[in-house]
N, C-alpha and C positions, 0 to 999 in steps of 0.2 A: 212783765211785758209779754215773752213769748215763750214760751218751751223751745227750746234750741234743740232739743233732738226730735222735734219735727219742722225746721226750717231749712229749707237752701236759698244757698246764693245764689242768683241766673246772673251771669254775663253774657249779655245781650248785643252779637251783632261789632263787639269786639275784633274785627278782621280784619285783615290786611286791604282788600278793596276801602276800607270804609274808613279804617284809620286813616288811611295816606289821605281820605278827601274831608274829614272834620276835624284831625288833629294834629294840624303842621307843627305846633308846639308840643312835643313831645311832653312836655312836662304836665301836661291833663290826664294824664295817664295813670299820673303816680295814683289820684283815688283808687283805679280799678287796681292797681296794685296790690296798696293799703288794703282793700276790701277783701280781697283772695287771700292775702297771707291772715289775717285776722278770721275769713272763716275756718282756713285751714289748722288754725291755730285750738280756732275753740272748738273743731271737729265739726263746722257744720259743713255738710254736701258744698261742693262747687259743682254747678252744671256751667256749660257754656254753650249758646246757640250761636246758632249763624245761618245767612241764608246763602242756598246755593243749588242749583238745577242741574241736570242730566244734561250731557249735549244734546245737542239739537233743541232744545228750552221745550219738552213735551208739554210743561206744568204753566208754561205764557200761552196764556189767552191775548188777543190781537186788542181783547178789548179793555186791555189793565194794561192804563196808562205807563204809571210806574214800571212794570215790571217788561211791557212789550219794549221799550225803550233799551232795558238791561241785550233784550235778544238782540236788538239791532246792533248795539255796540259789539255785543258776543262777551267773552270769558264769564266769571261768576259760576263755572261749573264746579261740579263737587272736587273735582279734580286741581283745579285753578288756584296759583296762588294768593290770589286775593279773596279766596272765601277761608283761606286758612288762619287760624286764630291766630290772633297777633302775638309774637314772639314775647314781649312784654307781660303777658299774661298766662303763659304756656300752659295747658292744662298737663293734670299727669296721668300717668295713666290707665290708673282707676278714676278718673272723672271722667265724665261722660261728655261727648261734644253731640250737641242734637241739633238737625240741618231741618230746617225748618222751609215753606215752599210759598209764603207770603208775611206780610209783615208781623201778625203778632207772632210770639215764639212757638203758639198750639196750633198753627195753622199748618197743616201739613205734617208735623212731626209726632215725633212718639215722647213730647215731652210729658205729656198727663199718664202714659202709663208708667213711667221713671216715678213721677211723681208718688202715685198711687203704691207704685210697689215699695217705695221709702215710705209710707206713712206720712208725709209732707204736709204740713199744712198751711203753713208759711212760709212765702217768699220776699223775698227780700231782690230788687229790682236794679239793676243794674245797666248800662248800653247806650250803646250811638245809635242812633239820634234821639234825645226825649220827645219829639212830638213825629216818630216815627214806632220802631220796636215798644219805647217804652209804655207809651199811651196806650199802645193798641192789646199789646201784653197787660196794662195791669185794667183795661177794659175788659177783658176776655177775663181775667182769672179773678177780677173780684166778681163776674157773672158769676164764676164755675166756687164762689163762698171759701175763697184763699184769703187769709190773712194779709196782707200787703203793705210793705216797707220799702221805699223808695231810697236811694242814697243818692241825693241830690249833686253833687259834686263828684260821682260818679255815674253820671248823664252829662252827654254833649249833645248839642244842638246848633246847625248851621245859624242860627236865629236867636240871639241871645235874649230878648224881648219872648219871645215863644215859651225858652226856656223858663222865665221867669213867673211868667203865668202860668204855664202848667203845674211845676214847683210850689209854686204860692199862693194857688188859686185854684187848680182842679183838680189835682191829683191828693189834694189833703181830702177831697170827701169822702175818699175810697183807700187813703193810704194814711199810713204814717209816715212824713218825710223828714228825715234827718240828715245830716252829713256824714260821712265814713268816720269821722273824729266821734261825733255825736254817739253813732251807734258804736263804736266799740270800746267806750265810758260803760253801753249800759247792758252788752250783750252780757 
């Protein structure tokens, strides 16, 4: 399947702002759990992104719908505790946590040099929301010729139908999508 000593896991967008608003059931979790202890297990990288802005929001354009809205409301700074990774998935602290300045996880951040300087060549996908981080990350990195592994059941999505077809319909052109159970049968 892959060479595992060029793969990481991204937890994507995993934070406290964004938990408390797609996973009131705590129990959606446990995949991202599963997933982090199983890479950790079999030594692959864990990265974890998140998005999160400077005060005063320098990085919001008036004219990003999304993200002028985050300014109006305010918090979401680096400092905030709702860009903080969710407790449930702690990173430690040789992993890397990289704050990213719009939705896909390369937009804005220094994830492609992490990348590059680990010899990475596949990722394996992970994060809230699927038809937000996830899409737009595994759009941008199957651009940039990453290998791409989806773990289905560790993506949430306000949209269960959204979910569904991205899963099973358009994220298979460009990924391999399996379940956390699936992949770590085959890792």
């Amino acid at each position: 399947m892959q060479q595992m000593s060029h793969t990481a896991l991204l937890v994507m967008d995993v934070q406290n702002g964004i938990v408390e608003r797609f996973a009131t059931n705590p129990d959606v979790l446990a995949p991202f759990q599963k997933a982090v202890a199983a890479a950790r297990e079999a030594d692959i990288p864990v990265i974890f992104v998140r998005v999160a802005f400077r005060p005063g929001f320098p990085e919001v354009s008036p004219r990003n719908k999304s993200f002028s809205a985050i300014r109006e409301r305010g918090g979401m700074t680096s400092s905030d505790a709702s860009t903080q990774i969710h407790a449930s998935v702690a990173p430690r602290p040789d992993e890397p946590v990289v704050t990213k300045l719009r939705v896909s996880a390369f937009a804005g951040s220094d994830l492609e040099v992490i990348l590059r300087a680990r010899g990475i060549e596949t990722l394996i996908l992970t994060g809230i929301a699927t038809s937000g981080v996830v899409l737009s990350t595994l759009r941008e990195a199957a651009d940039k010729d990453y290998q791409l592994m989806v773990l289905s059941d560790a993506c949430l999505d306000a949209d269960p139908e959204v979910h569904r077809v991205l899963t099973e319909k358009v994220f298979p052109r460009q990924a391999e999508v399996m379940t956390v159970a699936e992949w770590m049968d085959v890792r």
